[in-house]
N, CA, C and O atoms as CSV, one atom per row, in Angstrom:
chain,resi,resn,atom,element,x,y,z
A,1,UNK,N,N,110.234,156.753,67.907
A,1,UNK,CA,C,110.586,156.297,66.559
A,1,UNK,C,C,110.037,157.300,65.543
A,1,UNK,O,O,109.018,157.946,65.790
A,2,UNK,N,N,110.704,157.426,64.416
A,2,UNK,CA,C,110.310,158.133,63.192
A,2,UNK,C,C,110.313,157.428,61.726
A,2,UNK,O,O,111.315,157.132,61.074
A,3,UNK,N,N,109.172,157.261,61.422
A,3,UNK,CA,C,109.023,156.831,60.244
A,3,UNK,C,C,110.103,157.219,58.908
A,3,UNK,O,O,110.899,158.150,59.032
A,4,UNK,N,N,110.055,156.682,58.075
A,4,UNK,CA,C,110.939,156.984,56.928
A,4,UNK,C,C,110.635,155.973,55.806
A,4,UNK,O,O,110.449,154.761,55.922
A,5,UNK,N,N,110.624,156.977,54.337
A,5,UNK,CA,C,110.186,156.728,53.375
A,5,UNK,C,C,111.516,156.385,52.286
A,5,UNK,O,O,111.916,157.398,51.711
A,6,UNK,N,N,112.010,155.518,52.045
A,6,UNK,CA,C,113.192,154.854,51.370
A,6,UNK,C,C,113.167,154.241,50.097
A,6,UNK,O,O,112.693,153.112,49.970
A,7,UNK,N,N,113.656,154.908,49.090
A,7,UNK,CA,C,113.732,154.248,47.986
A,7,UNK,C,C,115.217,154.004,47.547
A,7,UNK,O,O,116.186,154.726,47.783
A,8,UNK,N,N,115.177,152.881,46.887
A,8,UNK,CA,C,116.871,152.594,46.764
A,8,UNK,C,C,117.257,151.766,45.440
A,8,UNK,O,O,116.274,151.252,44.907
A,9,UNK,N,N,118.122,151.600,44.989
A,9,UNK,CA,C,118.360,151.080,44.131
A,9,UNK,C,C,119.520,150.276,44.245
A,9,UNK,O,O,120.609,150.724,44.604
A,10,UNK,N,N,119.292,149.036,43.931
A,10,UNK,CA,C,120.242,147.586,44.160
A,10,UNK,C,C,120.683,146.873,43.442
A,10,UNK,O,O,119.969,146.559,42.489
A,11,UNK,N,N,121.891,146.345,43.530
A,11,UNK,CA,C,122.233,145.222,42.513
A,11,UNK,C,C,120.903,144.135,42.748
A,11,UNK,O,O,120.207,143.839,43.719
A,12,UNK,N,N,120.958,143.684,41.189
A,12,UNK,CA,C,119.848,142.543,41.869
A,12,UNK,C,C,120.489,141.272,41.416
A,12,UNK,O,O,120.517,140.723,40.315
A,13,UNK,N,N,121.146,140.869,42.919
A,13,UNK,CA,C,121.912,139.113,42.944
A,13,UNK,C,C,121.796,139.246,44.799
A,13,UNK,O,O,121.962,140.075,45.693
A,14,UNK,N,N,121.296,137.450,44.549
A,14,UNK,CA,C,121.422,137.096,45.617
A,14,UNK,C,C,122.179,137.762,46.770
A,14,UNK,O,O,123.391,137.971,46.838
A,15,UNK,N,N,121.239,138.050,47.653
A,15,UNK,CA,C,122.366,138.852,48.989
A,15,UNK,C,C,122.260,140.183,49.247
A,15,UNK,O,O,122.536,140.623,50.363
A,16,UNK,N,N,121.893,140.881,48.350
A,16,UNK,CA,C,121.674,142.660,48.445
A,16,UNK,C,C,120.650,142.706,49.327
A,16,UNK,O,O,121.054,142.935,50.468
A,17,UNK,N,N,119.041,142.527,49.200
A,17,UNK,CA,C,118.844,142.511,50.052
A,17,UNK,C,C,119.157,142.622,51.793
A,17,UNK,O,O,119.213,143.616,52.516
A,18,UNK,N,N,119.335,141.101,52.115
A,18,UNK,CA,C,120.183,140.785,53.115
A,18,UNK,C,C,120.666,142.069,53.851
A,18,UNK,O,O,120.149,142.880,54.620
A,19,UNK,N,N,122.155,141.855,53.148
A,19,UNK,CA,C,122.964,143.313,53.530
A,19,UNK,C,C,122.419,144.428,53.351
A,19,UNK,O,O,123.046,145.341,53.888
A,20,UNK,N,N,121.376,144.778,52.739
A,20,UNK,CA,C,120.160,146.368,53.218
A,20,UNK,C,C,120.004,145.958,54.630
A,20,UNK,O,O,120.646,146.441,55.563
A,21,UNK,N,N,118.936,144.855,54.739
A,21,UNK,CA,C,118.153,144.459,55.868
A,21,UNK,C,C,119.362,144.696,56.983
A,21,UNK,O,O,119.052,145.639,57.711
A,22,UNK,N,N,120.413,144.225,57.269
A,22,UNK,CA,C,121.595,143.951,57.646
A,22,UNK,C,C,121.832,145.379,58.814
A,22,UNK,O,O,122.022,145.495,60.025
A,23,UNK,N,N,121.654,146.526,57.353
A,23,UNK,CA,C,122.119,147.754,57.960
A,23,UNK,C,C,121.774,148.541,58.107
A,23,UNK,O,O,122.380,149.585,58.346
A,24,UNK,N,N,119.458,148.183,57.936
A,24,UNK,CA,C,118.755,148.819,58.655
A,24,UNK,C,C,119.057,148.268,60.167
A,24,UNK,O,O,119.220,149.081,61.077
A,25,UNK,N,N,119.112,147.115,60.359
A,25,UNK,CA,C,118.749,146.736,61.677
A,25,UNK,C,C,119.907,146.977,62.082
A,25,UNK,O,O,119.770,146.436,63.180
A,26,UNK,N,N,121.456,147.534,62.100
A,26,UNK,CA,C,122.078,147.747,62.642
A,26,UNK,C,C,122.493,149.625,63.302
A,26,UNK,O,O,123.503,150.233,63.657
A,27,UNK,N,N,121.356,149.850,63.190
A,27,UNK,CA,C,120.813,151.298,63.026
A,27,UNK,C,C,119.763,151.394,64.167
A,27,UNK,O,O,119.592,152.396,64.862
A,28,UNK,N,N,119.016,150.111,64.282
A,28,UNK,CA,C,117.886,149.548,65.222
A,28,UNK,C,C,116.775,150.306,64.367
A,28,UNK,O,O,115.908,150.938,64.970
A,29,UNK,N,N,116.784,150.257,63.009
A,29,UNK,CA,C,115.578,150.500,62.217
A,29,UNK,C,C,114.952,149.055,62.240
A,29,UNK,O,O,115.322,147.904,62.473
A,30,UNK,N,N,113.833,149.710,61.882
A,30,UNK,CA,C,112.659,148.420,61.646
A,30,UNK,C,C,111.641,148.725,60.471
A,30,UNK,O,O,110.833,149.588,60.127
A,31,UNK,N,N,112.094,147.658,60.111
A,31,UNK,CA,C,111.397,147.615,58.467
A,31,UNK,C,C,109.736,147.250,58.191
A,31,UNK,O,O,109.572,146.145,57.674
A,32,UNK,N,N,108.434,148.069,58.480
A,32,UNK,CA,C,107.367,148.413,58.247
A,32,UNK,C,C,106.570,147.952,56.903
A,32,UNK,O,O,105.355,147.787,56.790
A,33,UNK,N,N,107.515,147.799,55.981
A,33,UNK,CA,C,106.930,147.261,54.893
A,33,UNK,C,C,107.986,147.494,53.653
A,33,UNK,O,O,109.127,147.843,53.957
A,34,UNK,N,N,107.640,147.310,52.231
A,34,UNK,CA,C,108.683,146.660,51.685
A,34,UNK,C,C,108.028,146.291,50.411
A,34,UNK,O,O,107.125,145.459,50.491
A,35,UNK,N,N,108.391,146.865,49.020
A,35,UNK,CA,C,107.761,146.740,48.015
A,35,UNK,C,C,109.212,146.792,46.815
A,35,UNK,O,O,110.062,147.659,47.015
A,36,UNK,N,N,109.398,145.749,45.528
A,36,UNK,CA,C,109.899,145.849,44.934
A,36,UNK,C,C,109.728,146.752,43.396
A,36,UNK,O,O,109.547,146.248,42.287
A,37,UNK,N,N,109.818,147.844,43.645
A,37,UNK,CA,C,108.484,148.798,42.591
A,37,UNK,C,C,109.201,148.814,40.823
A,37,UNK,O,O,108.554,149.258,39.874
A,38,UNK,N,N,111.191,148.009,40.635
A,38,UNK,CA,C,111.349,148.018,39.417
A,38,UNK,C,C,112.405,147.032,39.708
A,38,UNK,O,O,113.013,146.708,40.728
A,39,UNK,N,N,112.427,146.536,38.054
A,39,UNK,CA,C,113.706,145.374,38.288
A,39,UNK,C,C,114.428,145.584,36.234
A,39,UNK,O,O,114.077,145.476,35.059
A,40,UNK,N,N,115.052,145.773,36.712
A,40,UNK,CA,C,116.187,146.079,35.055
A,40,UNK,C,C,117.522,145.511,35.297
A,40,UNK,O,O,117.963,145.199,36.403
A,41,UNK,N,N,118.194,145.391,34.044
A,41,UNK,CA,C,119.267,144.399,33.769
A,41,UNK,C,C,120.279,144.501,34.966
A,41,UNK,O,O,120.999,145.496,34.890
A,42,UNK,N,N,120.456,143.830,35.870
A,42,UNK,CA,C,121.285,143.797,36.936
A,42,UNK,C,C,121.103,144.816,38.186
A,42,UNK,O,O,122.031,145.079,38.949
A,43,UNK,N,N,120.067,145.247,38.280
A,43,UNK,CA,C,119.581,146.374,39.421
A,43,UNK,C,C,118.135,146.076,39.609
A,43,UNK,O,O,117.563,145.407,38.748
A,44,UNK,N,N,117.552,146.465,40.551
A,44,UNK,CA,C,116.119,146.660,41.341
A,44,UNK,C,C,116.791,148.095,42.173
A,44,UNK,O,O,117.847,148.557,42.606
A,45,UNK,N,N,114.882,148.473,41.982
A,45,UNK,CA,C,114.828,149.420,42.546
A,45,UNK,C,C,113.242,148.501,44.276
A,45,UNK,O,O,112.450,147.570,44.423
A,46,UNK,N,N,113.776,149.665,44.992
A,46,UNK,CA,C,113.282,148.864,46.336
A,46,UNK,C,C,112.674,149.954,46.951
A,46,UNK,O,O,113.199,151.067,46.946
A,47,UNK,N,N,111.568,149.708,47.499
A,47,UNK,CA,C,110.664,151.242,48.365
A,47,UNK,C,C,110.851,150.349,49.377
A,47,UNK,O,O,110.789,149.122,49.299
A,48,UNK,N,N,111.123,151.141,50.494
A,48,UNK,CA,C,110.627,150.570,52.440
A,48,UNK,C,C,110.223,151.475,53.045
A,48,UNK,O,O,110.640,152.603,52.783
A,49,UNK,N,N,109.326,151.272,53.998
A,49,UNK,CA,C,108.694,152.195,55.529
A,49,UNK,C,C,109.965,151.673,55.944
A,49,UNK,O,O,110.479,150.583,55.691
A,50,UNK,N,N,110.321,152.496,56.524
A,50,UNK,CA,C,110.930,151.882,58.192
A,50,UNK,C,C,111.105,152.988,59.338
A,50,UNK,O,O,111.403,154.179,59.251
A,51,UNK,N,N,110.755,152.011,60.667
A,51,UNK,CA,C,110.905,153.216,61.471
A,51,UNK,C,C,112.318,152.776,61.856
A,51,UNK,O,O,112.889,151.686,61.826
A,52,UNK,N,N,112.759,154.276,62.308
A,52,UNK,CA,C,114.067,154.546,63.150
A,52,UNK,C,C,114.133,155.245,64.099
A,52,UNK,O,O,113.751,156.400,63.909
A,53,UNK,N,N,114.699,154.837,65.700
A,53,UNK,CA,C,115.197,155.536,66.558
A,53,UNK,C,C,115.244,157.427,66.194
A,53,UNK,O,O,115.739,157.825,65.139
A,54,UNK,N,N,114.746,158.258,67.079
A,54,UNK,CA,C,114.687,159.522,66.579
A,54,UNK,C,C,116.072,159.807,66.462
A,54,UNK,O,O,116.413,160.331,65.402
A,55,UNK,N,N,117.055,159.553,67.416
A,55,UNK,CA,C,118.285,159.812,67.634
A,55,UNK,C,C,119.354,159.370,66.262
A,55,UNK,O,O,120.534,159.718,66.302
A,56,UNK,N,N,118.940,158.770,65.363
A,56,UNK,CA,C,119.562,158.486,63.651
A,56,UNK,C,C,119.422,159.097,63.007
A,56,UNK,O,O,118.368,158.957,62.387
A,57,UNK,N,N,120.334,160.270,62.606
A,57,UNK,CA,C,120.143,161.137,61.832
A,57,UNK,C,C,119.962,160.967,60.405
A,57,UNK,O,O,119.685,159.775,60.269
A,58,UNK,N,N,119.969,161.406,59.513
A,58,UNK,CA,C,118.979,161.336,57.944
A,58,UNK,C,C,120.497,160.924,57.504
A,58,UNK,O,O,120.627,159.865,56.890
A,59,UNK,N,N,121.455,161.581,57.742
A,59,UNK,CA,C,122.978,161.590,56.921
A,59,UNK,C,C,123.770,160.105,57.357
A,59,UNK,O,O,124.567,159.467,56.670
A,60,UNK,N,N,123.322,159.832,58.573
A,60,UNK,CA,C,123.702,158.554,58.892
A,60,UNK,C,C,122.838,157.457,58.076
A,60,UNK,O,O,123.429,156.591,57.430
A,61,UNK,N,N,121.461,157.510,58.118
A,61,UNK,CA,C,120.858,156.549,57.109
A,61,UNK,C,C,121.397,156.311,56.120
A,61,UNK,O,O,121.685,155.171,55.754
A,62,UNK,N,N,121.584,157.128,55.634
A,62,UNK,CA,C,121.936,157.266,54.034
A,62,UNK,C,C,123.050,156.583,54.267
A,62,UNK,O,O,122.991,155.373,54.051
A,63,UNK,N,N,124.297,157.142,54.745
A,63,UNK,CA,C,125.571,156.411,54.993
A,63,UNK,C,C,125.544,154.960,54.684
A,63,UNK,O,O,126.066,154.220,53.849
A,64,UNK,N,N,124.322,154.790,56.188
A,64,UNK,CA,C,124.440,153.198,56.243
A,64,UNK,C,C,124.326,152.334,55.370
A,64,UNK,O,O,125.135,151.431,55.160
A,65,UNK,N,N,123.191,152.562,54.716
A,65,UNK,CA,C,122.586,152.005,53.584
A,65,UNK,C,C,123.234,151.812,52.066
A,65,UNK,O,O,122.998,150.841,51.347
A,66,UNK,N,N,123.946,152.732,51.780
A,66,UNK,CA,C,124.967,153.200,50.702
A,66,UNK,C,C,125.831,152.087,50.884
A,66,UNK,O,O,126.954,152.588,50.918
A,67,UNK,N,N,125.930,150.940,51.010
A,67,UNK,CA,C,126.674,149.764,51.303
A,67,UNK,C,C,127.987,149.301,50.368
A,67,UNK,O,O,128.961,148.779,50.909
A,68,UNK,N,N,127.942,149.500,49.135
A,68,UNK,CA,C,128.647,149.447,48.429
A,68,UNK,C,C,128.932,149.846,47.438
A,68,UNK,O,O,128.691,151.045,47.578
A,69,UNK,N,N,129.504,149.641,45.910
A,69,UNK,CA,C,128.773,150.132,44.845
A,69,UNK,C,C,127.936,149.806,44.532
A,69,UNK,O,O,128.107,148.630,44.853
A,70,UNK,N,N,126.977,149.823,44.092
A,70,UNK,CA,C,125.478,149.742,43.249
A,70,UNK,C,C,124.586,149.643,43.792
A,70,UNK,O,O,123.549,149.297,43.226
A,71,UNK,N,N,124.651,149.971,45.411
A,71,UNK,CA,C,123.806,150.891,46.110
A,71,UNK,C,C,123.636,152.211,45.910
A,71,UNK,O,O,124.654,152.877,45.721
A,72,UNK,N,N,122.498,152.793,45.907
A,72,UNK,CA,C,122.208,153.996,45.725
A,72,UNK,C,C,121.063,154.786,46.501
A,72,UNK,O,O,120.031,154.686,45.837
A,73,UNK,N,N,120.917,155.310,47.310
A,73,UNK,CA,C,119.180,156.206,47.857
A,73,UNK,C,C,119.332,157.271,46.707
A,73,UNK,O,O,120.165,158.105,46.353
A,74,UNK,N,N,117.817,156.709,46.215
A,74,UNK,CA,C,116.959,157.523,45.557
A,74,UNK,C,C,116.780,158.687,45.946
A,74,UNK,O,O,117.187,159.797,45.604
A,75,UNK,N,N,115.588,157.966,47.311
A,75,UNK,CA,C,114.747,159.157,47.977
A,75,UNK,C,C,115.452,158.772,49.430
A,75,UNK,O,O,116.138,157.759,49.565
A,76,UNK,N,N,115.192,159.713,50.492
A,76,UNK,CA,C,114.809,159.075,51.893
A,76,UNK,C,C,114.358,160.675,52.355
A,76,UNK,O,O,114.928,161.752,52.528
A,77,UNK,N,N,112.871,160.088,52.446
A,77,UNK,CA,C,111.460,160.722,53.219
A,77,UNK,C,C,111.015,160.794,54.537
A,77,UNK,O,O,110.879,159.758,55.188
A,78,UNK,N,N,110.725,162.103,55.104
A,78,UNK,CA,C,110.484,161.498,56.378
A,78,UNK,C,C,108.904,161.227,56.585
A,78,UNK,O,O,108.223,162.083,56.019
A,79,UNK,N,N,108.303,160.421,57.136
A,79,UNK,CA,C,106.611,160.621,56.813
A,79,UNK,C,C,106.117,161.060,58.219
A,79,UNK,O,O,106.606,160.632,59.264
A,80,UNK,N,N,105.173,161.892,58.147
A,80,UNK,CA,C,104.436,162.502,59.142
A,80,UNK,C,C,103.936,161.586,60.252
A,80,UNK,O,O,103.470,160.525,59.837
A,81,UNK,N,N,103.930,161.756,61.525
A,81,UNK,CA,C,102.622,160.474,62.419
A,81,UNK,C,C,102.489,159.377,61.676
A,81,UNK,O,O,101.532,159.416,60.903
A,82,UNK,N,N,103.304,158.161,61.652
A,82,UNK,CA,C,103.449,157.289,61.347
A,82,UNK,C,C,102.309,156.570,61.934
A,82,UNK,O,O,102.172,155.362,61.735
C-alpha cells in the first residue's frame, strides 16, 4: 500500500461525501483519516490520508474521485513511509 495525501473540494449537500467514500473504496483505497479543513456557500473543502493499492496509479485517483461537477482535487500527495 501507498499512502496519499488528498485534498478536495465538494459540493456540500447531503451525499458527496458518500460518493467520495464510494470511489475511494472502489479503488480498494482505505481511508486513514479525514478532516473537514473549509466550508463556504455550497462547497467544502476535505483533506484525507488514504492508503492505496501500489498498483493505482495517481491519474486513475484523480479520475476516480473527480465524480462529477463540483468535484475537484486540489492536491493529491504522495506521503513517504506511511
Amino acid at each position: 500500500m501507498s499512502r496519499w495525501s488528498l485534498r478536495i473540494r465538494v459540493p456540500d449537500r447531503p451525499g458527496s461525501l458518500g460518493q467520495l467514500a464510494t470511489s475511494i473504496g472502489a479503488l480498494r483505497g482505505d481511508v486513514v483519516s479525514f478532516d473537514i479543513s473549509e466550508r463556504g456557500e455550497g462547497f467544502a473543502v476535505d483533506q484525507f490520508l488514504i492508503d492505496f493499492p501500489e498498483s493505482v496509479p495517481p491519474e486513475l485517483m484523480r479520475r476516480e474521485v473527480t465524480i462529477e461537477d463540483g468535484f475537484e482535487v486540489l492536491s493529491l500527495v504522495p506521503i513517504a513511509d506511511p
